[in-house]
C-alpha positions as CSV (number, residue, x, y, z in Angstrom):
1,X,-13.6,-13.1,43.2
2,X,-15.7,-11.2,40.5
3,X,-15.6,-7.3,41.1
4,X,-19.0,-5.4,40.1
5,X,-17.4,-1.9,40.3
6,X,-15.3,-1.2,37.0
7,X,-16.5,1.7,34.6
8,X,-15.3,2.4,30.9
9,X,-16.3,3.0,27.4
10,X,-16.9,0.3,25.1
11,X,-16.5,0.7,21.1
12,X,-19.1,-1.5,18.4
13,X,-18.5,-1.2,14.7
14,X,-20.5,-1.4,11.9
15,X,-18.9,-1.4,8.9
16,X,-18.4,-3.2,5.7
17,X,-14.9,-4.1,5.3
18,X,-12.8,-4.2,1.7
19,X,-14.4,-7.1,0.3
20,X,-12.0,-10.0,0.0
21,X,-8.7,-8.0,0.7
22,X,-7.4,-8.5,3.7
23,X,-4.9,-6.1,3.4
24,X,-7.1,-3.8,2.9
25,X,-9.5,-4.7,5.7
26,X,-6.7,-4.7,7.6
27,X,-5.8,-1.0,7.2
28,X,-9.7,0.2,7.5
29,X,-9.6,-1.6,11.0
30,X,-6.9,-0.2,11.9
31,X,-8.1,3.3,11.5
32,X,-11.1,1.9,13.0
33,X,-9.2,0.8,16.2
34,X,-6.9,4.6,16.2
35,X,-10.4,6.3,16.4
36,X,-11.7,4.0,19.2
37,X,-8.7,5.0,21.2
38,X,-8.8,8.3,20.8
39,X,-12.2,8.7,21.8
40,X,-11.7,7.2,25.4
41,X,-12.6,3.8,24.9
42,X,-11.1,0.9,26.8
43,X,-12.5,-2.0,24.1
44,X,-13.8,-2.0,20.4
45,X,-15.8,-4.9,18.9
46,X,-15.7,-5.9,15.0
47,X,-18.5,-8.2,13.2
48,X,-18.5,-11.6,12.1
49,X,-15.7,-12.2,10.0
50,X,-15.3,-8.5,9.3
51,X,-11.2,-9.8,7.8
52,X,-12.1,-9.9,4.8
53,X,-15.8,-10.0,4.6
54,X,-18.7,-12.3,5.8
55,X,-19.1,-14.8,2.3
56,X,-22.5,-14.0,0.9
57,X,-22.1,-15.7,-2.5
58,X,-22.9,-19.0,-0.1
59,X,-27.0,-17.4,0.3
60,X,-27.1,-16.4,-3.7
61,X,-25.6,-19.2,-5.7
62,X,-24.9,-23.2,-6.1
63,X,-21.8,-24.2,-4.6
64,X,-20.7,-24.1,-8.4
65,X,-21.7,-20.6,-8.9
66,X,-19.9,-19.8,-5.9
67,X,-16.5,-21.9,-6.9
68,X,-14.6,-18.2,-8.3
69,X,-14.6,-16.9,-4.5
70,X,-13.4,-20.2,-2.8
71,X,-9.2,-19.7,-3.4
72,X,-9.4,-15.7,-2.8
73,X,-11.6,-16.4,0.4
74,X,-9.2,-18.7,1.5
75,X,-6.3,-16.8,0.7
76,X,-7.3,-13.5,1.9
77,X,-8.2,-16.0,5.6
78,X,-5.4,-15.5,8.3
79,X,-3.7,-17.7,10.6
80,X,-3.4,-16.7,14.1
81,X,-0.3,-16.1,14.1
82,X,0.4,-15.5,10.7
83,X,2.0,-12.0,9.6
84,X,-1.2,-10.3,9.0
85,X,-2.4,-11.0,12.5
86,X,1.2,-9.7,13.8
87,X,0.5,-6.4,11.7
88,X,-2.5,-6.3,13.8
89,X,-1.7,-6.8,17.0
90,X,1.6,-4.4,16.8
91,X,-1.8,-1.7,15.8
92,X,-3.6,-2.1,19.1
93,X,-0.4,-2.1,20.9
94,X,0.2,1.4,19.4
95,X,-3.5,2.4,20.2
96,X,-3.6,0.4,23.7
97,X,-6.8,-0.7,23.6
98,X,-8.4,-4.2,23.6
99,X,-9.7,-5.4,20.6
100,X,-12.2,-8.4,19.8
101,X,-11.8,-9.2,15.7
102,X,-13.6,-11.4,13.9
103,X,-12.0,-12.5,11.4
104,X,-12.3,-16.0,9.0
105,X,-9.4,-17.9,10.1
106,X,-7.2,-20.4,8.1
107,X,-6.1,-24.2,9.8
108,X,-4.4,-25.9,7.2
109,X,-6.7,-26.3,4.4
110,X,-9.7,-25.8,6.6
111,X,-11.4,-22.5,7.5
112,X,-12.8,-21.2,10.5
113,X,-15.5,-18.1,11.6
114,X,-13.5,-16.7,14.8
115,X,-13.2,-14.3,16.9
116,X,-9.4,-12.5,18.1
117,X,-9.2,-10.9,21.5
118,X,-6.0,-9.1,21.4
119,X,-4.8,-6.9,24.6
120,X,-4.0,-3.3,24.9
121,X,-0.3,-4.7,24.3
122,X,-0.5,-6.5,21.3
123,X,-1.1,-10.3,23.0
124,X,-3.2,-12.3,22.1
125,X,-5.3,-13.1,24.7
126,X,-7.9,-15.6,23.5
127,X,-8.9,-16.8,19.7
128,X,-12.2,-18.9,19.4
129,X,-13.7,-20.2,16.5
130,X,-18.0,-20.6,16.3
131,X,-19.1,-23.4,17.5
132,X,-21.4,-24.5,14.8
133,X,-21.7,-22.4,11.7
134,X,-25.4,-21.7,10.9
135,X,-26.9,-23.2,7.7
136,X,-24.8,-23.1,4.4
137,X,-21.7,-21.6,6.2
138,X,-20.9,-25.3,7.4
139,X,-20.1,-25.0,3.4
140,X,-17.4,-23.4,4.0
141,X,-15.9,-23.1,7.3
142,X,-15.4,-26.2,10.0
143,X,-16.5,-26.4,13.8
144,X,-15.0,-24.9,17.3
145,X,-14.9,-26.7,20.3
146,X,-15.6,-26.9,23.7
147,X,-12.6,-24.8,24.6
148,X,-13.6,-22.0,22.8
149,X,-16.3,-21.0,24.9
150,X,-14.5,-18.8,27.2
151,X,-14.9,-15.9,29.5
152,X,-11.4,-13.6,29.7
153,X,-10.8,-12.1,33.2
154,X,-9.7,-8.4,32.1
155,X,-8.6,-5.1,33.8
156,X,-12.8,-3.7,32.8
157,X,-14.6,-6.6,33.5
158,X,-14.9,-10.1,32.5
159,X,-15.3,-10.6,29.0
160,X,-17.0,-13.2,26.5
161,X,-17.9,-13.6,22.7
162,X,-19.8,-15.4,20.5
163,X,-20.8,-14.8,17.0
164,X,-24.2,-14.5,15.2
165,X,-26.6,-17.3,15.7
166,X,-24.6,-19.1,18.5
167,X,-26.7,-16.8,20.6
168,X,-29.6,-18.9,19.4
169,X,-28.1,-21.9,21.4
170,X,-29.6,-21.7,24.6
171,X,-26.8,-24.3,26.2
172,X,-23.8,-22.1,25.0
173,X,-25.5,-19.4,26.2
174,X,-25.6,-20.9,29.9
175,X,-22.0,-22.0,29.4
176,X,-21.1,-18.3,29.1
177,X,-23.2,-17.2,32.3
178,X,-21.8,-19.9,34.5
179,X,-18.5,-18.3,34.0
180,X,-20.1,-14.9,35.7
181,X,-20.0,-13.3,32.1
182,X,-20.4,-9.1,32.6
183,X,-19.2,-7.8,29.2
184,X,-20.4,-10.0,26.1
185,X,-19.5,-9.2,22.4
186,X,-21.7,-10.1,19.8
187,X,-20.5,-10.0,16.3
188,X,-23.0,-10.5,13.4
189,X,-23.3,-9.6,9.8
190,X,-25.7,-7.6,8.1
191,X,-29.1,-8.3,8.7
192,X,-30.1,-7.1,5.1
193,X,-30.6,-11.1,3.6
194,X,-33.8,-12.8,2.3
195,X,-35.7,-9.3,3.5
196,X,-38.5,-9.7,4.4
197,X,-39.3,-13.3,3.3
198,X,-37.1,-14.7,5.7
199,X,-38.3,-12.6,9.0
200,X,-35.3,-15.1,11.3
201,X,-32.9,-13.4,9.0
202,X,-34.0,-9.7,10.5
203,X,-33.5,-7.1,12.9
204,X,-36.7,-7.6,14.9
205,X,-35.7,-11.2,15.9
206,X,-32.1,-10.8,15.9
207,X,-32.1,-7.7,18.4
208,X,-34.6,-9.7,20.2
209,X,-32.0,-12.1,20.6
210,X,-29.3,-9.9,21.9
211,X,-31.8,-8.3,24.1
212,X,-32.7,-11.5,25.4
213,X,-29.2,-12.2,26.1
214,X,-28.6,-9.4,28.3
215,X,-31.4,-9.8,30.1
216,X,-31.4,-13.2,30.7
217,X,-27.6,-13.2,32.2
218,X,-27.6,-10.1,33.4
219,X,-24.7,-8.9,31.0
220,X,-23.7,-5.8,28.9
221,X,-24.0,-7.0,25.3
222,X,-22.1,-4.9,22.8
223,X,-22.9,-5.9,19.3
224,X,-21.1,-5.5,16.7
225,X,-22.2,-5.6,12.9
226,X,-21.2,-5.9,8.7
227,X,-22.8,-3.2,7.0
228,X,-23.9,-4.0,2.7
229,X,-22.3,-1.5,1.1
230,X,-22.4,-0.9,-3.1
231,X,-18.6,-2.7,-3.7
232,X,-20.6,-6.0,-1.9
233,X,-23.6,-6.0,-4.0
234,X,-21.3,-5.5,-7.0
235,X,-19.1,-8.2,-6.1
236,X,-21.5,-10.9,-5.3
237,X,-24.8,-9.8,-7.5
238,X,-24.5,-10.1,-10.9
239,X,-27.7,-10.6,-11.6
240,X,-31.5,-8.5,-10.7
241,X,-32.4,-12.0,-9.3
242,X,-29.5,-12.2,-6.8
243,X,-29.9,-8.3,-5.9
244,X,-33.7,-8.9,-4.8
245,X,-32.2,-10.9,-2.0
246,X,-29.3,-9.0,-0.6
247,X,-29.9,-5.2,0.2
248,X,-27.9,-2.2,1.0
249,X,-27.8,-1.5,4.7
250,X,-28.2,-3.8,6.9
251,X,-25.9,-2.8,10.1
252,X,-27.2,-2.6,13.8
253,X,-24.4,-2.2,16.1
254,X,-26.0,-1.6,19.3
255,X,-25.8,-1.9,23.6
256,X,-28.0,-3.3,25.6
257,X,-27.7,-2.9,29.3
258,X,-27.9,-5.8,32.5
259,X,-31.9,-5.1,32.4
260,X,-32.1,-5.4,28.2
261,X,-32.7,-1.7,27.8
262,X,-31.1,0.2,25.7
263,X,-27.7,2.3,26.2
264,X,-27.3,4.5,23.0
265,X,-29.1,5.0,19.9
266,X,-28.0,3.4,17.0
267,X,-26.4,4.5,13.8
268,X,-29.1,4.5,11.1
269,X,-28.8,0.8,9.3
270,X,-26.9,2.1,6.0
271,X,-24.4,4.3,7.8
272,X,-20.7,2.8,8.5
273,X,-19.0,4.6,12.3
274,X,-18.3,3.3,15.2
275,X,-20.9,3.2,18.3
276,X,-20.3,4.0,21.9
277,X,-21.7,3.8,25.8
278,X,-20.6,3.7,29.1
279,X,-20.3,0.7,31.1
280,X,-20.7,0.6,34.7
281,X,-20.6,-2.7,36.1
282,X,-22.3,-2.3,39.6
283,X,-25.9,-2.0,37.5
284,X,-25.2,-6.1,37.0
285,X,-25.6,-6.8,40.6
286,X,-28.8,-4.8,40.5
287,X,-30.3,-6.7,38.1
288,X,-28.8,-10.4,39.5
289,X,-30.6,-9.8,42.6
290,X,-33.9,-10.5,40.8
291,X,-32.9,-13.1,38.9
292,X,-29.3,-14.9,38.7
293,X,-29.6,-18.0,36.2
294,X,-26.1,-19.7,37.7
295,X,-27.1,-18.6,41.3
296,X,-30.2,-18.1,43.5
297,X,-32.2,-18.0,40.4
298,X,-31.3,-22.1,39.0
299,X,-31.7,-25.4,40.3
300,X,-29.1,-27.8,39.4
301,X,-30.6,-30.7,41.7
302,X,-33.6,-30.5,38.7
303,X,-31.2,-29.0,35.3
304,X,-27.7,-28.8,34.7
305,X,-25.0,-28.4,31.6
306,X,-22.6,-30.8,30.8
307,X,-20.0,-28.8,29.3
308,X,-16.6,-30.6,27.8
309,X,-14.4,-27.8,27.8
310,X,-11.7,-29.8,26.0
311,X,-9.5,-29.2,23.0
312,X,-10.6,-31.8,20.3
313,X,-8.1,-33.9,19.2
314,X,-7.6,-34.8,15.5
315,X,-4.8,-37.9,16.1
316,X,-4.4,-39.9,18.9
317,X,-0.7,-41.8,18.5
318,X,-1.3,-45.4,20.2
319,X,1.6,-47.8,20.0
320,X,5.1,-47.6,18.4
321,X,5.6,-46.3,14.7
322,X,7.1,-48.1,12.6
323,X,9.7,-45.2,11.7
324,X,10.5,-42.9,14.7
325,X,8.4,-40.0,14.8
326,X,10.3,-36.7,15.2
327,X,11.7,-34.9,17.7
328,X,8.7,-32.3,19.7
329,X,11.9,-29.5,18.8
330,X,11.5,-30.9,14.9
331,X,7.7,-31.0,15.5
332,X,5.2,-28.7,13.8
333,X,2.0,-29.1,13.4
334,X,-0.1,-28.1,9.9
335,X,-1.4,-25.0,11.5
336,X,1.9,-23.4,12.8
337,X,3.2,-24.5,9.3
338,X,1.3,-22.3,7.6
339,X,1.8,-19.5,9.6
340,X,5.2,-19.8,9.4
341,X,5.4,-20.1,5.6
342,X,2.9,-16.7,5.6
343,X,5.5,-14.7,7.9
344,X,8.5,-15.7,5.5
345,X,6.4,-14.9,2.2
């Protein structure tokens, strides 16, 4: 049964993070998370690959000019349950709050753009990686799949997440409604690129977007974003051409209500905190009984979603081998590898 009658505060930063130190970033979200908590709220939200910062050299250079960053991106990428992740969690334990990170995660040799929801104990509850990556981020990080588009049954409502233009897809987006969505976090970068040649790449359309989203599924959107700070700009743009496409500023963390309106006013754009709002989730069936787009509102005899919730599968063993595979006890796969090498480092 979904309940409509929870209320609590919700937390959405904007902030850069310690570019390419996830140590670092580590530390300023933890401080981030302390605050949360001790301002009442029951959740906070981080941006797009806030640990350790969204990879801009992909929009400014070749891939050869962007070769320096690829081993420290990768190396300053955590594993899920590597010991950077356990540092973490044992945080928001201490702070008991819920926490939704997104972070770039590291597979093997592979990276991914996902997103950590981690319980007021320290579990994790859920880790999904983005479905597609938009443009030249398919440069650097792989793909999620159908399993990753999940919404968490939790003690303040039922939670989903998806990153940056994933809420352009308007199938995922119904894939998340079905699943009677009431809390959605949205984490983004800075919207401070190719401005304003680019206008997709800007706040008008983006917060259209979220807006949108609320609106359409009747959902509390709490969106989360990066913020350009100086040490980005002098990490990534060495040169007046590269600087004329990335600006300072940039953030827009923001809440938009079941009925797309507004809940708080935002931070101004160059300014790092941490935004709040109440949530009150009896507003949702207000707004459903207008229009519900997985209830009175659709009509699957005319459209429907095909959704393969599914966990891909990289090898499929078929027949004997001709030397005996190990034991599922002397088993581990290339992800948990890693993870375990990173906690004995």
């Amino acid at each position: 049964m979904v309940d409509y009658t929870a209320k609590s505060k919700k937390a959405a930063v904007q902030a850069a993070p310690v570019w390419l130190d996830a140590d670092a970033t580590i530390e300023k979200s933890i401080s981030l998370i302390a605050e949360a908590a001790r301002n009442g709220a029951a959740m906070i939200a981080f941006p797009e690959t806030f640990v350790s910062g969204y990879p801009w050299w992909i929009w400014l250079n070749t891939p050869l000019g962007g070769l320096p960053f690829v081993a420290r991106h990768h190396e300053n990428s955590l594993t899920v349950d590597g010991k950077r992740m356990h540092r973490l969690r044992q945080a928001v334990k201490q702070a008991s709050i819920t926490v939704v990170m997104g972070y770039s995660e590291r597979g093997g040799g592979s990276l991914y753009m996902s997103q950590a929801i981690i319980g007021p104990d320290g579990e994790l509850i859920g880790n999904r990686r983005k479905l597609k990556p938009t443009h030249v981020e398919r440069s650097v990080y792989g793909e999620g799949d159908g399993s990753d588009l999940v919404v968490f049954e939790l003690p303040f409502g039922r939670l989903g997440a998806l990153c940056c233009w994933e809420h352009y897809q308007t199938l995922t987006k119904f894939a998340m409604y079905s699943q009677h969505e009431q809390i959605h976090v949205a984490s983004w970068p800075s919207q401070s690129l190719y401005q304003p040649m680019v206008r997709t790449f800007g706040l008008k359309v983006n917060e259209s977007a979220m807006r949108m989203y609320a609106v359409e599924g009747q959902v509390f959107v709490v969106n989360s974003s990066n913020v350009i700070d100086q040490a980005c700009l002098d990490l990534f743009c060495d040169t007046p051409e590269k600087r004329e496409l990335l600006e300072l500023g940039g953030g827009w963390a923001r809440f938009f209500g079941p009925d797309g309106g507004d809940l708080t006013e935002p931070l101004p754009h160059t300014e790092e905190g941490i935004l709040y709002a109440d949530i009150d989730l009896s507003q949702i069936p207000v707004a459903k009984a207008a229009a519900d787009p997985v209830g009175h509102y659709s009509r699957p005899d005319v459209l429907s979603l095909r959704f393969n919730r599914s966990k891909a599968v990289k090898v499929e063993y078929v027949g004997e081998p001709l030397h005996p595979l190990p034991s599922a006890a002397e088993f581990v796969d290339a992800d948990t590898r890693d993870a375990k090498d990173e906690l004995s480092a």
